[in-house]
SERO-4910 file (N, C-alpha, C, O; in steps of 0.05 Angstrom, whole numbers):
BEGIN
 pado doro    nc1    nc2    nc3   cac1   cac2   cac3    cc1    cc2    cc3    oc1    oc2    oc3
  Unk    A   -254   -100    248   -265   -112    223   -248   -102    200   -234    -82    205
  Unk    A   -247   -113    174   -223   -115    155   -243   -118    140   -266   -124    146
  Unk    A   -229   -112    112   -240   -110     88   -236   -136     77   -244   -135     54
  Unk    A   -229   -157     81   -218   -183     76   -237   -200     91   -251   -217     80
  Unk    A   -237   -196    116   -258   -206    141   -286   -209    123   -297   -230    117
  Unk    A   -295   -179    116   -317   -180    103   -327   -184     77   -350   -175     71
  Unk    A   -309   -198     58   -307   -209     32   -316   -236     35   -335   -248     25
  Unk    A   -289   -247     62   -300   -276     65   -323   -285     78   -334   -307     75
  Unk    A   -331   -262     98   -359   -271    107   -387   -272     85   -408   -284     84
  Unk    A   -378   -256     73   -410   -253     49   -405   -275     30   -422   -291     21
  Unk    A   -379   -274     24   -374   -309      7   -386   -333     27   -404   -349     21
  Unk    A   -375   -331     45   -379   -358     63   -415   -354     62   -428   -372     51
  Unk    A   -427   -333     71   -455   -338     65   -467   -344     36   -487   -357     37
  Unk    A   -460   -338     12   -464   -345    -11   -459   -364    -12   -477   -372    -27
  Unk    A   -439   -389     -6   -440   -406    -17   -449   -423      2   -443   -446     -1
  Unk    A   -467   -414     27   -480   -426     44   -505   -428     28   -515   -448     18
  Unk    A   -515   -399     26   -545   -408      4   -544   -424    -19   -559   -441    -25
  Unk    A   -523   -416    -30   -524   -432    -59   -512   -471    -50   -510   -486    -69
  Unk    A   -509   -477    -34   -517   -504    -17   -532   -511     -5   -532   -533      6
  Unk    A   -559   -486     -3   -572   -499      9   -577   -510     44   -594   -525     55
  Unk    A   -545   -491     58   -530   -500     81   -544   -479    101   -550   -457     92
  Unk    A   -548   -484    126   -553   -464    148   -531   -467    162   -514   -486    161
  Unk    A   -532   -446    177   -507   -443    192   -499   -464    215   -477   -466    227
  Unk    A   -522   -478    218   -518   -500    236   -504   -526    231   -489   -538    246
  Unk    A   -513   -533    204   -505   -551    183   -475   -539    189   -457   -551    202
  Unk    A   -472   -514    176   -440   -520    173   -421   -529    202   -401   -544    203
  Unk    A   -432   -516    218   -418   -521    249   -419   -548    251   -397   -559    257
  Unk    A   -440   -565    248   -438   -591    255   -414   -606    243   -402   -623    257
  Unk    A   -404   -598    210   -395   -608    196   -361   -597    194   -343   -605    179
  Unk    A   -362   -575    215   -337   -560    212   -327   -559    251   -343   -567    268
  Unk    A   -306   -551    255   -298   -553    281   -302   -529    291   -287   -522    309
  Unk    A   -328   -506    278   -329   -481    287   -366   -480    296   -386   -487    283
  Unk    A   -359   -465    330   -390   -460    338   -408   -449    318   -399   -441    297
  Unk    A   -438   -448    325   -453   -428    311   -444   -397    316   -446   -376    304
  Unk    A   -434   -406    338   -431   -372    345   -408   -364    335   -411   -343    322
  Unk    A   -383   -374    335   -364   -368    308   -362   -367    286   -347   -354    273
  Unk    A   -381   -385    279   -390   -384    242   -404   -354    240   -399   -341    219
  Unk    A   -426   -340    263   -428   -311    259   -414   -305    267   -422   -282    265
  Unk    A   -391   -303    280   -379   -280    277   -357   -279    249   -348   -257    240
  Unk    A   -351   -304    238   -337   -306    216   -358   -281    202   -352   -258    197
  Unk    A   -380   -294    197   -396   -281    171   -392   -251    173   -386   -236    155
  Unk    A   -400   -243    205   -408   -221    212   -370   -199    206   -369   -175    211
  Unk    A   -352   -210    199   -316   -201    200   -310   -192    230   -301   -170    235
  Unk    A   -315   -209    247   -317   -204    271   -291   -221    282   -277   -215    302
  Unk    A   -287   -247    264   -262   -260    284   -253   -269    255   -266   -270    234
  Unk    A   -218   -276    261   -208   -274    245   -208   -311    240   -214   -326    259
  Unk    A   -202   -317    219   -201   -354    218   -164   -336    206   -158   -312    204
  Unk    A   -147   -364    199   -119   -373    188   -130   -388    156   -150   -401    151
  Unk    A   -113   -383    143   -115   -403    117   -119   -436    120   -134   -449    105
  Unk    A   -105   -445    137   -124   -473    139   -153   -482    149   -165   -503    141
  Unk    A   -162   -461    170   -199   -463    180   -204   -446    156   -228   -441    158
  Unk    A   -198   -438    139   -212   -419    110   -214   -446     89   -235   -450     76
  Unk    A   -190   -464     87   -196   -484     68   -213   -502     83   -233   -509     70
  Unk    A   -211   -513    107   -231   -528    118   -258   -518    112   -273   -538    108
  Unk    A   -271   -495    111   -298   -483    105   -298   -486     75   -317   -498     65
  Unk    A   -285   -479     64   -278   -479     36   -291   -500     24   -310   -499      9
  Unk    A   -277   -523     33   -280   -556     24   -303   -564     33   -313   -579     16
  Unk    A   -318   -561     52   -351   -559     63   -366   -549     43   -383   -558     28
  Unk    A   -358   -533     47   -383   -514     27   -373   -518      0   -385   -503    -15
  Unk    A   -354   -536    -12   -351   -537    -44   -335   -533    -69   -331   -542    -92
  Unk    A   -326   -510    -50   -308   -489    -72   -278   -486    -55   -272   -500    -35
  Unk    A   -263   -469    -63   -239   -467    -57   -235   -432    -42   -249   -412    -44
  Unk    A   -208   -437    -26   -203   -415     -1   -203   -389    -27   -213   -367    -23
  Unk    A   -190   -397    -53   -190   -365    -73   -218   -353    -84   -221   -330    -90
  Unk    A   -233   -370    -84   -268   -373    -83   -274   -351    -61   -280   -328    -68
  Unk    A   -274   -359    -31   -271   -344     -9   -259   -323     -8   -265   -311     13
  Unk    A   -244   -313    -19   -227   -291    -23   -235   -271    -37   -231   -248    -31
  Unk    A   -248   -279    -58   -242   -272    -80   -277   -244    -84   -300   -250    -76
  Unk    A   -271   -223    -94   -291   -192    -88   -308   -203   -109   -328   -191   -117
***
């Protein structure tokens, strides 16, 4: 687990609540299981900068959004 891992997982959950999104929602809508979307959240598996903008663009905001402390 990484300090980066776990920036983007608590972002990726924030801008899950603040959409209103469950984690199911996003899987349906993204090419990642439920069970990868926790372990994203959880900094458990690593995504690449393009599955980061693909979540990104789902959920609203942008990959420096996700990044960003």
């Amino acid at each position: 687990m990484s300090f980066a891992r776990d920036i983007i997982g608590k972002n990726i959950k924030y801008y899950m609540k603040l959409n209103n999104m469950t984690i199911k929602e996003l899987a349906e809508k993204s090419r990642f299981s439920v069970n990868d979307l926790n372990r994203i959240i959880k900094g458990n598996l690593y995504i690449n900068p393009k599955e980061l903008q693909e979540i990104a663009s789902i959920l609203g905001t942008t990959k420096h959004d996700l990044l960003s402390i």
